[in-house]
Each structure stands twice: as C-alpha cells, then as structure tokens.
PAFI-538177 format. One record per atom (N, C-alpha, C): y negated, x negated, z; residue number from 1; residue in one letter. Coordinates in nm, 4 decimals. Atoms other than C-alpha are relative to their C-alpha. Example, Ala and Ser with C-alpha at 12.3 -4.5 7.8 and 13.67 -1.06 7.14 Angstrom:
2
ATOM       py       px       pz resi resn
ATOM   0.1190  -0.0890   0.0000    1    A
ATOM   0.4500  -1.2300   0.7800    1    A
ATOM  -0.1200  -0.0900   0.0000    1    A
ATOM   0.1190   0.0820  -0.0060    2    S
ATOM   0.1060  -1.3670   0.7140    2    S
ATOM  -0.1090   0.0770   0.0730    2    S
***
This chain:
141
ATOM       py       px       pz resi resn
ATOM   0.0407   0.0134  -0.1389    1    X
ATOM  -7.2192   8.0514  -3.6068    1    X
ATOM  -0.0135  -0.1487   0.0360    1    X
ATOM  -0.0054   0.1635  -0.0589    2    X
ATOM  -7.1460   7.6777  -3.5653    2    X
ATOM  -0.1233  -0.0253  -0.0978    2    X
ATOM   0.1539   0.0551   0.0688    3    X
ATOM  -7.4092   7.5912  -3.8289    3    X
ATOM  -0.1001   0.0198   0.0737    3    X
ATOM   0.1191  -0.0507  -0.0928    4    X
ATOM  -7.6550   7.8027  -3.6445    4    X
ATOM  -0.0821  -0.1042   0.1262    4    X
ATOM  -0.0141   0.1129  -0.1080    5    X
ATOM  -7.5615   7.5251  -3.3442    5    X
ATOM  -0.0675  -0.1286  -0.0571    5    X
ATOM   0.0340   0.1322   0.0454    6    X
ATOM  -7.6409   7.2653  -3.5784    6    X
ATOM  -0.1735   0.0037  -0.0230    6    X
ATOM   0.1887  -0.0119   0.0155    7    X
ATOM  -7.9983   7.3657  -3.6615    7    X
ATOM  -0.0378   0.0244   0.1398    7    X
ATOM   0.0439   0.0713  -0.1634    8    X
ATOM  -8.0713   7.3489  -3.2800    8    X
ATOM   0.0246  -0.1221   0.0315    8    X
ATOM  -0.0168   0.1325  -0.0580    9    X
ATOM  -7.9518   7.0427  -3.2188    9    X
ATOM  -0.0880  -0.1236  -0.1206    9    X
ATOM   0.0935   0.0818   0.0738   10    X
ATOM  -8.1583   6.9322  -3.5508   10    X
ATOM  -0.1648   0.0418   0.0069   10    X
ATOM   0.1413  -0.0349   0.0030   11    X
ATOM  -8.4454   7.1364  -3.4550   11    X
ATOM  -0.0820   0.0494  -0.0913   11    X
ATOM   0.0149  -0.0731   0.1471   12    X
ATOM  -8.4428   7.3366  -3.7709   12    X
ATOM  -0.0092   0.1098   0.0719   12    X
ATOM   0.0256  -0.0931  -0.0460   13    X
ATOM  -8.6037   7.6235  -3.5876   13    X
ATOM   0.0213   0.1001  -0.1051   13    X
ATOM   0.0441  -0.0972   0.0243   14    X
ATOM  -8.6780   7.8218  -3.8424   14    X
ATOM   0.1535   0.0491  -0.1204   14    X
ATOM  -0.1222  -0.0284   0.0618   15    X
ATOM  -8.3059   7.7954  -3.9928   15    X
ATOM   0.0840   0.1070   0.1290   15    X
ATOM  -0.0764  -0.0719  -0.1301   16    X
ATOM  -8.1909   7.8893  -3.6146   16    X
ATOM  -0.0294   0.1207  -0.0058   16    X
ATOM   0.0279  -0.1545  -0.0345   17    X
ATOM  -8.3947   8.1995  -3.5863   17    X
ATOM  -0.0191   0.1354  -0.1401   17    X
ATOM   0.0668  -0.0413   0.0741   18    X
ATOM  -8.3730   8.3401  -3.9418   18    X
ATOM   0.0873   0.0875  -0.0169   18    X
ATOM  -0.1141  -0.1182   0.0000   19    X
ATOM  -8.0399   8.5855  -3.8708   19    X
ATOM  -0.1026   0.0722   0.1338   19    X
ATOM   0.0528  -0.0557  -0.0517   20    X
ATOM  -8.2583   8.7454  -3.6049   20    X
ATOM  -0.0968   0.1635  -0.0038   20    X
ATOM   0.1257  -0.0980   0.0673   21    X
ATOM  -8.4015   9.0674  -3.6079   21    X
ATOM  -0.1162   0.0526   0.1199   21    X
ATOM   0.0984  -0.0166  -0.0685   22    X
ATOM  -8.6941   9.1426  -3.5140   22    X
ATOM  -0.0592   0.0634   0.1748   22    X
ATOM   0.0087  -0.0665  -0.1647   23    X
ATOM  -8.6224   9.3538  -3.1945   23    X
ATOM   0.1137  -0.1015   0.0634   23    X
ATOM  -0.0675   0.0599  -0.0790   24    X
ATOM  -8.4077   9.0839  -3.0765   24    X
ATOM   0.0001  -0.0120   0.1713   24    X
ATOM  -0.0057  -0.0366  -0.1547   25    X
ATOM  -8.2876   9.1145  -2.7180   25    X
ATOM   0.0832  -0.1808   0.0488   25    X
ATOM  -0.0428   0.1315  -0.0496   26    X
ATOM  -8.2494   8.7243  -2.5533   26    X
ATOM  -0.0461  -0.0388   0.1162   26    X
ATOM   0.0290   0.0190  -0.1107   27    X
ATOM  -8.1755   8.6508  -2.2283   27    X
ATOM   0.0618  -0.1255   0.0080   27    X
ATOM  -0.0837   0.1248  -0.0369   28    X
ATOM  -8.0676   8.3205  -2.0420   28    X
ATOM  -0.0042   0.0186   0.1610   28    X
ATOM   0.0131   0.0429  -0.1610   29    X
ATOM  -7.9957   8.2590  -1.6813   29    X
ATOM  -0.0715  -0.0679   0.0721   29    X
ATOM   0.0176   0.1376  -0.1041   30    X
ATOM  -8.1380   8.1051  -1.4276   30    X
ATOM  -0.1989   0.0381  -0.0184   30    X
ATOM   0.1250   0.0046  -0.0093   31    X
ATOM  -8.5208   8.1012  -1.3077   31    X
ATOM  -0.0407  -0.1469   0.0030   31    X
ATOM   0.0820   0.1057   0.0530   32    X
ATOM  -8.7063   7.8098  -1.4844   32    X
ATOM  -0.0478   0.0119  -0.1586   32    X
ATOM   0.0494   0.0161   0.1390   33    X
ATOM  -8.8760   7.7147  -1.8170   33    X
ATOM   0.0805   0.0643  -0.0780   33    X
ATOM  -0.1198  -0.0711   0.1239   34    X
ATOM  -8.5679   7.8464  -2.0311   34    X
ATOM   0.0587   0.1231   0.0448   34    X
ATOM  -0.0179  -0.1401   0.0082   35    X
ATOM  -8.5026   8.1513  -1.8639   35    X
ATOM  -0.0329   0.0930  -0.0117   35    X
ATOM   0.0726  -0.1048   0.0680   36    X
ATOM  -8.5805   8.4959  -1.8923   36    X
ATOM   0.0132   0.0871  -0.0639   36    X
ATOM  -0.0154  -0.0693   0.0792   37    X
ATOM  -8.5929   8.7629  -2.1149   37    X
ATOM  -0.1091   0.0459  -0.1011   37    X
ATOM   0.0853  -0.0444   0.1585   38    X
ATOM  -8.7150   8.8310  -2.4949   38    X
ATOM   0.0175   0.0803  -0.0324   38    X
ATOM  -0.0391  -0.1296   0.0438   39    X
ATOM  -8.7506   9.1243  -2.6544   39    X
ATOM  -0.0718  -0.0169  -0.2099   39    X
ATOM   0.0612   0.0383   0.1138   40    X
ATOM  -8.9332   8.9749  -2.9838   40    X
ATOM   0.0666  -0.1369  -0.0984   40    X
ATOM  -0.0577   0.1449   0.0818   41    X
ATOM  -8.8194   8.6905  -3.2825   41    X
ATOM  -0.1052  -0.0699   0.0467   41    X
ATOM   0.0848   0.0980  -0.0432   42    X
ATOM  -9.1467   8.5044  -3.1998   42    X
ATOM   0.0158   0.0000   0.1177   42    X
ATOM  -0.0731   0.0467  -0.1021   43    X
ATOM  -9.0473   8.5069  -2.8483   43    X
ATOM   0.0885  -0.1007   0.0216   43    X
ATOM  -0.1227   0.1033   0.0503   44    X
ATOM  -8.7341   8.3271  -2.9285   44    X
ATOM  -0.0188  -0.1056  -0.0468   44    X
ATOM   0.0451   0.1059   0.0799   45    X
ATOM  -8.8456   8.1098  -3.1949   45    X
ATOM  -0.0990  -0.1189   0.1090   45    X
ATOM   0.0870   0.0861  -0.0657   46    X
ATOM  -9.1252   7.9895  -2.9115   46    X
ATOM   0.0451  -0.0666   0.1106   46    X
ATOM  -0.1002   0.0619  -0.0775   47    X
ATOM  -8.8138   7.9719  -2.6841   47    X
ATOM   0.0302  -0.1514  -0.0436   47    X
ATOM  -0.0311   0.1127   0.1084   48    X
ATOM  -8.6421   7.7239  -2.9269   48    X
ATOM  -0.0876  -0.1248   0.0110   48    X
ATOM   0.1241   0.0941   0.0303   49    X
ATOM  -8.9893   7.5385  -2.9914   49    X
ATOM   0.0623  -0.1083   0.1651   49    X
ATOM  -0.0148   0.0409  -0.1334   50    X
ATOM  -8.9531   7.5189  -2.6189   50    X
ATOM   0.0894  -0.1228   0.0683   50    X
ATOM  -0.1408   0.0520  -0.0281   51    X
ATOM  -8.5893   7.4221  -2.5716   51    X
ATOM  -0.0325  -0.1767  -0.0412   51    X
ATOM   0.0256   0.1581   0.0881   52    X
ATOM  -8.7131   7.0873  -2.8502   52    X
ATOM  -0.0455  -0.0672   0.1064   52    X
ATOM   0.0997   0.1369  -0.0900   53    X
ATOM  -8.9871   6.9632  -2.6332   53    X
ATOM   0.0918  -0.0294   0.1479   53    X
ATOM  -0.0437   0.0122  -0.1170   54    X
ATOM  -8.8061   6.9711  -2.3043   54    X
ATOM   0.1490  -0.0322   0.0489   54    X
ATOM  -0.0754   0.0891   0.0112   55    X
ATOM  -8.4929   6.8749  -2.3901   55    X
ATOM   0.0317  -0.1284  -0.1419   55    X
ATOM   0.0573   0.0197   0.1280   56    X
ATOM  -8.5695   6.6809  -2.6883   56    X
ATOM   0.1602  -0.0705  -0.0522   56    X
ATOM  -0.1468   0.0422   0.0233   57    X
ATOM  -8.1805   6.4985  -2.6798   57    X
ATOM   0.1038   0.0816  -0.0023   57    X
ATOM  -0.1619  -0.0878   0.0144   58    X
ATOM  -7.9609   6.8057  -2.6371   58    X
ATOM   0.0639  -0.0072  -0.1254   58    X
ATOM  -0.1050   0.0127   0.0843   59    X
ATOM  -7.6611   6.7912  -2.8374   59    X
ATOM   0.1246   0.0902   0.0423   59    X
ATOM  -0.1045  -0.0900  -0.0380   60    X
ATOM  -7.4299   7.1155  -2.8306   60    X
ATOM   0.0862   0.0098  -0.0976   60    X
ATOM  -0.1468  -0.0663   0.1049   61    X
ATOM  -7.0934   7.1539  -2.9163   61    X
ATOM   0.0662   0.0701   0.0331   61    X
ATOM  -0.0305  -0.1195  -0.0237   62    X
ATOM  -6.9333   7.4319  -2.9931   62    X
ATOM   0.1660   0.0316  -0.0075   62    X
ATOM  -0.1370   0.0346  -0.0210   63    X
ATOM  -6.5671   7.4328  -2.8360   63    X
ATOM   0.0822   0.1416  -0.0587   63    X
ATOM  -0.0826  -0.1080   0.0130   64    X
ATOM  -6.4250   7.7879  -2.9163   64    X
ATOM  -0.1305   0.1427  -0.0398   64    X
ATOM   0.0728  -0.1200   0.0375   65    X
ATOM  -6.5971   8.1007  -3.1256   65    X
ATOM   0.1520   0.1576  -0.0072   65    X
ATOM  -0.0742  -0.1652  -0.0096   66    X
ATOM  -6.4483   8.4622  -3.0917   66    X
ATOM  -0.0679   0.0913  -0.0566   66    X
ATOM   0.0835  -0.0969   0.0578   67    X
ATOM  -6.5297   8.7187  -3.3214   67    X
ATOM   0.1023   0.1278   0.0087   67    X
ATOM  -0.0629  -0.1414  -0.0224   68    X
ATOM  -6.4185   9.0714  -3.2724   68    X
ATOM  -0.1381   0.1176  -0.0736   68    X
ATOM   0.0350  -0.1380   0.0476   69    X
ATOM  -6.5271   9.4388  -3.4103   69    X
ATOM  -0.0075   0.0049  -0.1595   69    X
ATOM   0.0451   0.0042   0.1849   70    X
ATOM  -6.6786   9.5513  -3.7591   70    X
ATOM  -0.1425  -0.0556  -0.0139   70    X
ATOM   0.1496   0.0609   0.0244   71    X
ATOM  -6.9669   9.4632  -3.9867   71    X
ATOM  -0.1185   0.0503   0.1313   71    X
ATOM   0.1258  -0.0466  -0.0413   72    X
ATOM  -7.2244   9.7053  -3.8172   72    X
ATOM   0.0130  -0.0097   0.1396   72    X
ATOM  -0.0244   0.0029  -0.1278   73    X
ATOM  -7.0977   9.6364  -3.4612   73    X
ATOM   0.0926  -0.1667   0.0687   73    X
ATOM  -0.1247   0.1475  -0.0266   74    X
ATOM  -6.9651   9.2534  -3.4210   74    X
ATOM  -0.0585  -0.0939   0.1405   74    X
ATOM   0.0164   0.0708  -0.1247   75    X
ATOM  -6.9675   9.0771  -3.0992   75    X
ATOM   0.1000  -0.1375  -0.0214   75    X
ATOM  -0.0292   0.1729   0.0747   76    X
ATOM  -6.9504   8.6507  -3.1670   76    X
ATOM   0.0109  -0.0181   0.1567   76    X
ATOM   0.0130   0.0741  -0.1329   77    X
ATOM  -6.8675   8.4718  -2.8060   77    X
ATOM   0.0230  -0.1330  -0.0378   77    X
ATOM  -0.0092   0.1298   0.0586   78    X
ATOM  -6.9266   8.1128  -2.8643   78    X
ATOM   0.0013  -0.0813   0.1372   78    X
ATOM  -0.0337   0.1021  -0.1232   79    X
ATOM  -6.8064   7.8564  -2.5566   79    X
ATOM  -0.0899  -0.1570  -0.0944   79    X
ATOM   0.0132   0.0796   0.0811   80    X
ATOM  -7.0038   7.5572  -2.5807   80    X
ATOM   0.0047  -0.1283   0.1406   80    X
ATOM   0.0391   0.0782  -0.1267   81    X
ATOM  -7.0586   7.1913  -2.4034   81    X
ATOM  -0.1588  -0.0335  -0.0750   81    X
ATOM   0.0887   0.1001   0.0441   82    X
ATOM  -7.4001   7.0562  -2.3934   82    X
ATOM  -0.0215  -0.0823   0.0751   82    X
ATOM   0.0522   0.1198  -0.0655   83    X
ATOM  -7.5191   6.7021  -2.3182   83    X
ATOM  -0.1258  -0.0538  -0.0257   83    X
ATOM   0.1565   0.0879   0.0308   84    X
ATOM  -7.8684   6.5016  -2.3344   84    X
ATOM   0.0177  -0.1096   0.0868   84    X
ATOM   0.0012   0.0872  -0.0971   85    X
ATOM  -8.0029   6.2211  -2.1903   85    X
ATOM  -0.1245   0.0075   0.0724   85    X
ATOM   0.1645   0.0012  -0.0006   86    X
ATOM  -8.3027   6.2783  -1.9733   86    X
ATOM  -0.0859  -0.1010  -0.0038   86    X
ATOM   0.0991   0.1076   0.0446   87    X
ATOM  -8.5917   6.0966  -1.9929   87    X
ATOM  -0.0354  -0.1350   0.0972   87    X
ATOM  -0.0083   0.1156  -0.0581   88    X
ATOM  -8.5441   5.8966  -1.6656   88    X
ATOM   0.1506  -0.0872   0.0100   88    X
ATOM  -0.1714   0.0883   0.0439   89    X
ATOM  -8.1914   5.7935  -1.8151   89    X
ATOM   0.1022   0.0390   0.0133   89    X
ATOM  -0.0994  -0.0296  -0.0571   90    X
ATOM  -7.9846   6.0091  -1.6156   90    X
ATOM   0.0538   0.1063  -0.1645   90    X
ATOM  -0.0627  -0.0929   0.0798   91    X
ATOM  -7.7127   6.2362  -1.8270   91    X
ATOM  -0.0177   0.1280  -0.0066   91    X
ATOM  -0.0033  -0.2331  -0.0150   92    X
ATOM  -7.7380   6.6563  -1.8452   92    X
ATOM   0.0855   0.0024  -0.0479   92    X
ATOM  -0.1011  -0.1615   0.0691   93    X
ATOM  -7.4526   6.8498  -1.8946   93    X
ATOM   0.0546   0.1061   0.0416   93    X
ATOM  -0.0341  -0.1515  -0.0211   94    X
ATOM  -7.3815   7.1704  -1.9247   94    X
ATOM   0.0444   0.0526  -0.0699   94    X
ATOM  -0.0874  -0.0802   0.0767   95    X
ATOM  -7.1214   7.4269  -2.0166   95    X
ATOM  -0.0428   0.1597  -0.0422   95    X
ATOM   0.0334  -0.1407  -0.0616   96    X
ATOM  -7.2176   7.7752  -2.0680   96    X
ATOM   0.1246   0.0611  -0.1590   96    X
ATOM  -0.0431  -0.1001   0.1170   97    X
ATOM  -7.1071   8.0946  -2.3349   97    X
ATOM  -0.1120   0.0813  -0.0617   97    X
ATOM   0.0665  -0.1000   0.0236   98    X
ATOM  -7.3290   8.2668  -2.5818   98    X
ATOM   0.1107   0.1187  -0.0465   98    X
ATOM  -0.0458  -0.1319   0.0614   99    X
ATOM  -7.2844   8.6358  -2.6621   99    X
ATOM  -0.0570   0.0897  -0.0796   99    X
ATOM   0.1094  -0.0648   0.1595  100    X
ATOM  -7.4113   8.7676  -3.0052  100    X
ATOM   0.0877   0.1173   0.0082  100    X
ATOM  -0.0139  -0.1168   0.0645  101    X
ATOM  -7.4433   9.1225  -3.0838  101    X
ATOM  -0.0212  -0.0185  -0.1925  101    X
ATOM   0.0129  -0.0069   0.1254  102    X
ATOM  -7.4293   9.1015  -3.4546  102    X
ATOM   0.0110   0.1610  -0.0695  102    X
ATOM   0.0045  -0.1054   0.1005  103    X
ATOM  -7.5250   9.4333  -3.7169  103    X
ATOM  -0.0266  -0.0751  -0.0935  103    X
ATOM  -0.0068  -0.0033   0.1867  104    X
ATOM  -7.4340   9.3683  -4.1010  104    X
ATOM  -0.0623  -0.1542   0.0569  104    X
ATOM   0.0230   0.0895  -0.0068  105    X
ATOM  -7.4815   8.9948  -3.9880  105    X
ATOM  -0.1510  -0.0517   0.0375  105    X
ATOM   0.1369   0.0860  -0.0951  106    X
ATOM  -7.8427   8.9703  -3.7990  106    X
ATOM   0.0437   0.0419   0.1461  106    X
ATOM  -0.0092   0.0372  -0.1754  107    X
ATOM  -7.8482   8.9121  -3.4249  107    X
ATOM  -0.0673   0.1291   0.0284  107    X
ATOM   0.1019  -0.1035  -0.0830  108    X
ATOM  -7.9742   9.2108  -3.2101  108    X
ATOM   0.0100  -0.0405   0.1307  108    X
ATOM  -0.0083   0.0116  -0.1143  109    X
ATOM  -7.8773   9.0834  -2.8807  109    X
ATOM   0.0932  -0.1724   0.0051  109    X
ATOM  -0.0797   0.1410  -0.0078  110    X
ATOM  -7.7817   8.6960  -2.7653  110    X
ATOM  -0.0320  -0.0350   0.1681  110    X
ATOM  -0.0226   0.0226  -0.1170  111    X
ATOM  -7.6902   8.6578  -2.4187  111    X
ATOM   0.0042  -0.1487   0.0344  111    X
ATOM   0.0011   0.0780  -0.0008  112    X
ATOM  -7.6987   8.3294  -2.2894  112    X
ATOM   0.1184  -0.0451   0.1656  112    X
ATOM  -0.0309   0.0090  -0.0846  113    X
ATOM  -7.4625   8.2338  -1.9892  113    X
ATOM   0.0408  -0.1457   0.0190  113    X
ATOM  -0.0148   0.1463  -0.0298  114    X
ATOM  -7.4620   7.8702  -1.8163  114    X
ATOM   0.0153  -0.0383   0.1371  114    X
ATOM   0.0156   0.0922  -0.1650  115    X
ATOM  -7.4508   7.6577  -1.5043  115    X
ATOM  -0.1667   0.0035  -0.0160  115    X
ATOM   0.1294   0.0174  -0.0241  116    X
ATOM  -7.8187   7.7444  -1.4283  116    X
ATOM  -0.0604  -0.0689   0.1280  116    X
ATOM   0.0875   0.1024  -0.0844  117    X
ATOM  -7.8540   7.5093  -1.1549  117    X
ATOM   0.0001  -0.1266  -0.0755  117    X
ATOM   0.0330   0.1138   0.0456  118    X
ATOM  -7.7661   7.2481  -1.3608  118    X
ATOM  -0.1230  -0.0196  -0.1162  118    X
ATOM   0.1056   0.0187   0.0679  119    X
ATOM  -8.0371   7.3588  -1.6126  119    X
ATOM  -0.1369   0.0156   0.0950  119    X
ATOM   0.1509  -0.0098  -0.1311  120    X
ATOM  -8.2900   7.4089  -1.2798  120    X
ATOM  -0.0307  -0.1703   0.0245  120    X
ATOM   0.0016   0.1035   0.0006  121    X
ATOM  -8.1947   7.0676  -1.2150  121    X
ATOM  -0.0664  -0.1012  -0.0791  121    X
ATOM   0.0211   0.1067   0.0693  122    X
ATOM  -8.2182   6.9076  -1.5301  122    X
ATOM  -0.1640   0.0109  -0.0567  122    X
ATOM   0.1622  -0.0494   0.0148  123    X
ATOM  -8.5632   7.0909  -1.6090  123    X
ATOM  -0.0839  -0.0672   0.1430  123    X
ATOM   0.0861   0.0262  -0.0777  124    X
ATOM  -8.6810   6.9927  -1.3127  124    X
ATOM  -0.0036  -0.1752   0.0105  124    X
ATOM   0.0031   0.1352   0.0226  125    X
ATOM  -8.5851   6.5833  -1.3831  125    X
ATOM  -0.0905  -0.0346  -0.0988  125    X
ATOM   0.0959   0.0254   0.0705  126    X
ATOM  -8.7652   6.6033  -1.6930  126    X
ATOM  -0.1847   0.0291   0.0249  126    X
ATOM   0.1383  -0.0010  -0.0442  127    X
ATOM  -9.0985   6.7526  -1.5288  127    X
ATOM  -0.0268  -0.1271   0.0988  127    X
ATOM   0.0228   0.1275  -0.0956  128    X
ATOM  -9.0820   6.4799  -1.2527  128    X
ATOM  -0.0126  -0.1338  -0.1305  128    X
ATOM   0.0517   0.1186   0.1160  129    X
ATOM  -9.0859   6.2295  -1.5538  129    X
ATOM  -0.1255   0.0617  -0.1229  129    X
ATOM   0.1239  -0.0374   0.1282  130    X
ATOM  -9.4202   6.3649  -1.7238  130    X
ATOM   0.0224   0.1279  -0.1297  130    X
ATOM   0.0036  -0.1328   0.1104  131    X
ATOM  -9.2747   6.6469  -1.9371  131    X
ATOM  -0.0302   0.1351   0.0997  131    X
ATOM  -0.0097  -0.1387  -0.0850  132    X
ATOM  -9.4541   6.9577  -1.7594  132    X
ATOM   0.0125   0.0830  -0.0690  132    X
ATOM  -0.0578  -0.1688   0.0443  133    X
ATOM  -9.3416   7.2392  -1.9820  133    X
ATOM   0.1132   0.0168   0.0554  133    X
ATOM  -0.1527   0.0033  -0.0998  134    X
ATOM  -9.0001   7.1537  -1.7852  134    X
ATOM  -0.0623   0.1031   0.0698  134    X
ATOM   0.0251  -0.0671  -0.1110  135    X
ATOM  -9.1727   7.3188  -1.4980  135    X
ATOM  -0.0834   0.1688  -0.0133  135    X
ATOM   0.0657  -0.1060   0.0968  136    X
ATOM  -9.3575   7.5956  -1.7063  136    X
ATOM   0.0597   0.1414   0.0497  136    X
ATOM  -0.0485  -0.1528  -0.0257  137    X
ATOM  -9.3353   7.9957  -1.6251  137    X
ATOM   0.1095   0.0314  -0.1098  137    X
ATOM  -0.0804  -0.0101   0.1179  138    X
ATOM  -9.0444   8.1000  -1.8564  138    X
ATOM  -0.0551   0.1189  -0.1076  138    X
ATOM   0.0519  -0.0812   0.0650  139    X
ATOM  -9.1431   8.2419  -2.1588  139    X
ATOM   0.0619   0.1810  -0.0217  139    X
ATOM  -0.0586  -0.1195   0.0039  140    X
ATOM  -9.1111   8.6207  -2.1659  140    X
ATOM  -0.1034   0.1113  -0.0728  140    X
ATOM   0.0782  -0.1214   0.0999  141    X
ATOM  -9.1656   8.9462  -2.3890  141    X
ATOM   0.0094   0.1349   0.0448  141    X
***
C-alpha cells in the first residue's frame, strides 16, 4: 500500500493503477477537478494523469495503514498527510483517509476522504495561476 503512495508522488501512473480492476469503484470528495465518481480503470488512471498536471508537487505521506478481513474481502484504511507547493508559492496541505476494498489483492472500491475545501481551495489557486484543468468539470464514469 505505501509503495502504491510512492508511485503517485513519482507519477508512475501506470505502477499506481495496475492492482485495479477493471470495474473499479473511485470516489473523492468535494466538487472540483478531482472529485467525483469512477466506475472504470481508465477513468482513474485519467484521474491520476489529472492529479500530475494540477498538482504537479504533491508529496503524500502515509501516517498509519489498517488492514482488516480475508484475502477475498480485505478492507486497507490508509491515513495520510499531503503537501505541495502551489504554483504562486503558497503551501497546500491536506489530511484525508483512503479506503480500499481489496479481492485476492486488486482494488474494487477506493474511497477517498479529505478536507475538500482545502482541495477547492488549492485547485482553485492553481487555476488563477494559468493551470486551467484546476478548474475543469471533474472527471466522471
């Protein structure tokens, strides 16, 4: 799970999304560019893409993982912090929790829960500085 973290923050998409299965169910909070709901891996993956360009500095770490159930039924809760720097200098951060459904070790469901004003916020600092996918309909499946 923490690796997983690390290929986002290196932008190794296609390492991030490759426990995924295909009917993946991914939601995030909050109405802007990153929220929403997926119901597809290319959904996700175009999430991700997404996540790169618009925060292109995030850096998440991952303070506390919880794993509970069996193989064919495992629920991962991962606490994390993230920080960036946006692009007119100021700091982002934000705390949230994901929540993986895991079967026999691919993802079917990844919840996303955060301070979504501070990602309304910080999406909306980076569109005011020339990145408009910040401001973008959120991608959905």
């Amino acid at each position: 799970m923490r690796q997983t973290f690390n290929h986002v923050n290196n932008h190794s998409w296609d390492k991030a999304t490759e426990a995924l299965a295909p009917n993946i169910h991914h939601r995030v909070s909050g109405d802007h560019a990153l929220g929403g709901e997926r119901h597809d891996k290319d959904s996700v993956r175009r999430w991700f893409e997404r996540l790169g360009r618009v925060l292109p500095t995030l850096r998440i770490t991952v303070t506390e993982v919880t794993v509970k159930g069996w193989p064919w039924n495992t629920q991962v809760f991962a606490q994390w912090d993230g920080k960036a720097t946006l692009k007119n200098g100021t700091p982002y951060i934000n705390r949230g929790l994901h929540a993986f459904t895991l079967r026999w070790g691919r993802v079917y469901a990844l919840e996303e829960f955060q301070d979504s004003q501070a990602a309304d916020n910080g999406l909306a600092a980076q569109a005011a500085a020339g990145i408009e996918e910040a401001a973008a309909a959120p991608i959905l499946s």
